[in-house]
N, C-alpha and C positions, 0 to 999 in steps of 0.2 A: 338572281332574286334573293332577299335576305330571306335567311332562316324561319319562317313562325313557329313561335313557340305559342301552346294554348295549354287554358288552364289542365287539362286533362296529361297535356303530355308532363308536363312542368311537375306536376304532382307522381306522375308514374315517375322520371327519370328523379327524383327528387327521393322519393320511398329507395328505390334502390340503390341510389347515393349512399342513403343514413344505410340501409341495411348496411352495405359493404362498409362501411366504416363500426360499425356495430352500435349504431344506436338500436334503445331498447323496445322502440314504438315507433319504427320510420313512417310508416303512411299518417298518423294520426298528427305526428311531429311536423310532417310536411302540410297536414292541411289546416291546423292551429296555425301555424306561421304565415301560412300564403292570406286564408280567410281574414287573420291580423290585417295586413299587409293593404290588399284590397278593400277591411272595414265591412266585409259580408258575413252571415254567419254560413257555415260549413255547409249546409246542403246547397248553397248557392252555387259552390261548388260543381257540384255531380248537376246541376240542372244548366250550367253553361260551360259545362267541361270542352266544347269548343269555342270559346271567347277566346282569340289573342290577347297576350299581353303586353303593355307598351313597353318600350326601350327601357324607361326607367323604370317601371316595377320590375321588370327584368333584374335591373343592375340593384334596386332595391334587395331583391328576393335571394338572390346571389349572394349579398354579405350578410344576409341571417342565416341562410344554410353554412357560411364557413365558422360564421359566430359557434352554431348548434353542434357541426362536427369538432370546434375547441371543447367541447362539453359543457358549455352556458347552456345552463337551463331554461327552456323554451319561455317559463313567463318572466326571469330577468328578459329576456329578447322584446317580448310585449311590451315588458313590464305589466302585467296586469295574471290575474289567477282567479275562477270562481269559485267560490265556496259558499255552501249553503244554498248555491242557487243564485248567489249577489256577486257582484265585481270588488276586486279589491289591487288596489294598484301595490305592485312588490318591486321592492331595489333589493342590490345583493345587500344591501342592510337588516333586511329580515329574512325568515325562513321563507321557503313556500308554502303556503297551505297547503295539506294532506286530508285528502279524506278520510283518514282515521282521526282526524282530531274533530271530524262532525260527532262522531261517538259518544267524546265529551259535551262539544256544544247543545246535542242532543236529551243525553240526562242530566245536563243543567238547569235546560230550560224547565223538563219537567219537574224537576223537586222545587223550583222558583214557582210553578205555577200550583205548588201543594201545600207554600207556605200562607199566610193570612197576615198580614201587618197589620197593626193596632190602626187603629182608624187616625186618619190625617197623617201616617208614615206613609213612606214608598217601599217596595224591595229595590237592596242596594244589592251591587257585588262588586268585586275588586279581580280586575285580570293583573297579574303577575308576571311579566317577561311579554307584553303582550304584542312586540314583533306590530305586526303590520294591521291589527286590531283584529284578525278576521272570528275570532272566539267572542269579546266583548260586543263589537257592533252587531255582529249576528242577532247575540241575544237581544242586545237593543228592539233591535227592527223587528224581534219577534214577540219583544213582550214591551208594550208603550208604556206601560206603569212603571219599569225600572227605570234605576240609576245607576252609572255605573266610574269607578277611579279605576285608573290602568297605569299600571307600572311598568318601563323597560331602562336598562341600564344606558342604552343607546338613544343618544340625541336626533342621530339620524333616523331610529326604528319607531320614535317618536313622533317627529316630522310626519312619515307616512302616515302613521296611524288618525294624525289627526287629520291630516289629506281627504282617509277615506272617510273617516266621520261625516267629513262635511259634504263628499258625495254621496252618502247613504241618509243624508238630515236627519244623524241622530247626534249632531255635535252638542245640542245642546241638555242635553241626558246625559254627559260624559266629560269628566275631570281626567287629564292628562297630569303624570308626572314621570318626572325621569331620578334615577336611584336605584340603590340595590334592595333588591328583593322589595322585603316589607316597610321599609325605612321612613319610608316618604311619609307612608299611610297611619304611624306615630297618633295615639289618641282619639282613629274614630274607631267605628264599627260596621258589620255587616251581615248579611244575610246569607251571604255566600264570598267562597275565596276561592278562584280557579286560576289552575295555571298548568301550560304546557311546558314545564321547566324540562334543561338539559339532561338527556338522562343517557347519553352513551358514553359507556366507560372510557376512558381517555384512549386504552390499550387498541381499542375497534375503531377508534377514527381512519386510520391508516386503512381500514377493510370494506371505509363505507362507498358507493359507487361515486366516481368522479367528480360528477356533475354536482353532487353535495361537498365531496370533500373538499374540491377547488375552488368552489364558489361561493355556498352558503356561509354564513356566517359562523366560525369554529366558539365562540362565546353562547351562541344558544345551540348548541351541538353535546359541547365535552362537560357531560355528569361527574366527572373526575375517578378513581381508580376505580370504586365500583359500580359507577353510574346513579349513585345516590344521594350524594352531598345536597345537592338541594332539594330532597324530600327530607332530610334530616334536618334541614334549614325551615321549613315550611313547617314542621313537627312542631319546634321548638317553638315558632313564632306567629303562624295562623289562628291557633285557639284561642288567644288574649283579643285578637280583632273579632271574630266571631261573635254573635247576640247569641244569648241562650238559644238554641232551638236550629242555628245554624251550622252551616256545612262545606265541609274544604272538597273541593272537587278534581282529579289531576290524573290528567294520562300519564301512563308509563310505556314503559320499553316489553319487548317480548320478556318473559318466565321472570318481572318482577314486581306484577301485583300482590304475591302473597308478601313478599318481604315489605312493601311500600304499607301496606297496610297493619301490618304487624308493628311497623314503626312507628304510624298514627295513633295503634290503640293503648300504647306507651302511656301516652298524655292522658293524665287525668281525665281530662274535662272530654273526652271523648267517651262517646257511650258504645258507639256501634262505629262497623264500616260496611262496605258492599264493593262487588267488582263486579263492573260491567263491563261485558263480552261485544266484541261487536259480530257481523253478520259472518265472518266465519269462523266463529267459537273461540277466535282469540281473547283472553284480557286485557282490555285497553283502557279501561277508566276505573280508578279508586276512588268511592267516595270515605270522608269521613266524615261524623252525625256529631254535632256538640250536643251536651245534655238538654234534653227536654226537645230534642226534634220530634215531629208528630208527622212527617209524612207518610 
């Protein structure tokens, strides 16, 4: 009689696989994959944890577990990652979304929603390096009166972004360009400038876990010697695009919000900043206030 395999065993003998190999979250690894796999969400799981599975989800399921023990990261495997609550499709051409970068998306939205545009403007903002959109279209979807221009160096990390636009329908609220940094965006202006730029010092790549250092993209990884270069880039060059009254927005790396912000309050035209904390008292978001902000 052939073997049965059910979803329950499949997921036991699958968690103790990754264990023994040492991934960092085997049970939760194996049930994002399998649920993928199947098109269930997770608790569908535990409520037919005796359903067999066919031959070919079998032999399916089998080359994402040896994918996941090469250290591919689970939503390159999907392709797909939620953030904010919304889908966003990921190639190893963009980062993954992290939950600390909601932190930023979070005190974005609110200073967006403290501003007032002059009657018959919109609020504008511009995402910076923005990878697979999931900063820019968030806010989209959260606030219908914006517009927003996104920049990434990567044609390919472009493609996506506009990929998910159009499954979120906010594509058409949102200007795509490809180019470095601020380049593209030459002669307009805005409301806000956000960006999760590279911020690990070159020397720490070598120290970062596998599955990032092998995979993820090392162009929005490596910050250069001291993990800074492109907040000294965004110093120089985000307050000229800013409207009176607006505000550059940017996560950072652990123990360098005070130096990030020190290097924004350089610039003239900056009046103030602030550093927001996220939920376990780390600093994770610098803002900087152009003159005449009122939030």
């Amino acid at each position: 009689m052939a073997e049965v395999w059910t979803i329950g065993r499949i997921l036991k003998w699958t968690e103790q696989f990754f264990a023994q190999k040492g991934i960092e979250s085997p049970r939760l690894d194996a049930e994002v994959l399998l649920g993928h796999l199947l098109k269930k969400e997770r608790i569908y799981l535990y409520v037919h944890f005796d359903e067999p599975l066919e031959k070919d989800e079998l032999a399916a399921f089998h080359k994402m577990i040896k994918q996941r023990v090469s250290r591919v990261p689970v939503a390159y495997i999907t392709g797909e990652k939620e953030f904010m609550g919304l889908p966003f499709k990921v190639t190893p051409a963009t980062l993954v979304p992290r939950p600390d970068t909601e932190i930023l998306v979070q005190a974005a939205i609110d200073a967006l929603r403290n501003m007032h545009p002059e009657e018959g403007e919109r609020l504008t903002f511009a995402d910076i390096g923005t990878g697979s959109g999931a900063i820019c279209l968030s806010i989209l979807h959260e606030l219908p009166e914006a517009r927003a221009c996104t920049v990434d160096i990567s044609e390919e990390a472009r493609a996506v972004a506009e990929e998910n636009a159009g499954s979120l329908g906010v594509q058409d609220r949102v200007e795509f360009f490809t180019g470095d940094l601020l380049a593209p965006l030459a002669g307009r202006t805005f409301d806000a400038i956000l960006s999760n730029p590279p911020y690990i010092p070159t020397a720490d790549l070598a120290g970062l876990q596998e599955d990032v250092q092998k995979y993820e993209p090392r162009s929005a990884l490596d910050g250069g010697t001291d993990g800074l270069d492109f907040y000294r880039r965004l110093t120089e060059e985000a307050p000229a695009l800013l409207k009176r009254g607006g505000f550059l927005a940017v996560e950072v790396g652990i123990h360098q919000a005070e130096e990030v912000s020190a290097l924004f309050m350089v610039h003239p035209d900056i009046q103030s900043t602030e550093i927001v904390k996220d939920l376990a008292g780390i600093p994770r978001v610098v803002m900087a206030y152009k003159e005449g902000y009122c939030g």
